[in-house]
N, C-alpha and C positions, 0 to 999 in steps of 0.2 A: 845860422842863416844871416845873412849878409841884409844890412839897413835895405839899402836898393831891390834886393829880391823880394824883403818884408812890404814893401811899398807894392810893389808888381804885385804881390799877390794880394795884398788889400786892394789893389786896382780889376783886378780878375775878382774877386767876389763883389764889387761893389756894380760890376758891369751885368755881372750874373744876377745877382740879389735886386737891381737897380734902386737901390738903396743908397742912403751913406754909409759911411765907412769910417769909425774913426780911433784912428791904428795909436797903437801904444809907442812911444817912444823913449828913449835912453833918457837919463834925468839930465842929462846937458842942452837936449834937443827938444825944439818945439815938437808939439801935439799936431799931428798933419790930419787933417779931414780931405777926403776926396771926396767930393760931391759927383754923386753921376750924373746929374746936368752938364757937368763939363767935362764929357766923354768928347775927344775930337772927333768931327764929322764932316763931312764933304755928301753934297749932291750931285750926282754925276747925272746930267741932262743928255736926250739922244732922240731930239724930238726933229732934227734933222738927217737922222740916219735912217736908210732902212731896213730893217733887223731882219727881212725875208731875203736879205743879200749877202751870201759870204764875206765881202766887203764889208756892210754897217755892222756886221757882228765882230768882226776883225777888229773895224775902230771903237766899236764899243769897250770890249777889252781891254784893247788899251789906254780909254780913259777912266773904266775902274784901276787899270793897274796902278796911275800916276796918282789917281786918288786914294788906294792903298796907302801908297808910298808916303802922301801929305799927312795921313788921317797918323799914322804911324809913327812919323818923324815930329809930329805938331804938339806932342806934351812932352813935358820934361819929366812927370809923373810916372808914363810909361818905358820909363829909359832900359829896365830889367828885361819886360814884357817886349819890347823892341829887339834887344839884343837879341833874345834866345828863339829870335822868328816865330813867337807866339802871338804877336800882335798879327802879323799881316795873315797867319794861316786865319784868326780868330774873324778879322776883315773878310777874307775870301770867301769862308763859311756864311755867312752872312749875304754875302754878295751874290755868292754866286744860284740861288734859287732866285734871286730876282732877273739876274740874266736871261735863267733858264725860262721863265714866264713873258719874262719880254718878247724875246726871240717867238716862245710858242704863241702867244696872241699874235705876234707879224706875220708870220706865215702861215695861219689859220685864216686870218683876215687877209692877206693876199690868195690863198686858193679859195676864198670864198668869194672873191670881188670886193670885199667890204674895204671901207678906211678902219682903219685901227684907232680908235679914239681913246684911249688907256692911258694909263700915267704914262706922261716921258720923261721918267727919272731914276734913279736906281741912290738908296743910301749907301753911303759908306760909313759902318761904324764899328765899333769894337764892342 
């Protein structure tokens, strides 16, 4: 197993564990700690859309998508985890039950007459 996969994958348990993590390395190379604290993360705000419209659900989309993309490309740590598209499925997962909740309080709260007073933000993280 390749140093960079060894790191990916102490980065995938330390995400899981939300633990530290702190990986053995080759006696040439530093001792690398990943802290899950510093998981990259993005807030995707949509407190001006409206998610009871094909349209706000459309743009919401694709501002988790862009913020995927940052939370993914934003460590140097996940470079393995990056490559092999595990990172942004791992993003998606995550993401996408918040969507799905958002969306369902807009459109409950629009056939109900109500304002929708709920969070308006969605994590992105790994």
């Amino acid at each position: 197993m390749k140093l960079g996969q060894f790191l990916a994958f102490g980065a995938a348990v330390a995400v899981t564990t939300g633990g530290i993590v702190t990986l053995a390395a080759p006696a040439s190379a530093e001792q690398v700690v990943i802290h899950a604290t510093e998981i990259p993360t993005k807030l995707v705000r949509f407190a001006d859309l409206d998610l009871a419209d094909r349209a706000g659900q459309r743009a919401l989309k694709r501002r988790v998508s862009t913020a995927v993309y940052a939370v993914c490309e934003g460590s140097e740590s996940y470079a393995t985890f990056q490559s092999d598209g595990f990172c942004r499925t791992a993003a998606w997962e995550k993401a996408t039950p918040q969507i799905d909740a958002a969306i369902q309080r807009a459109q409950l709260a629009a056939l109900q007459g109500l304002p929708d007073n709920s969070e308006k933000a969605i994590v992105i993280t790994l």
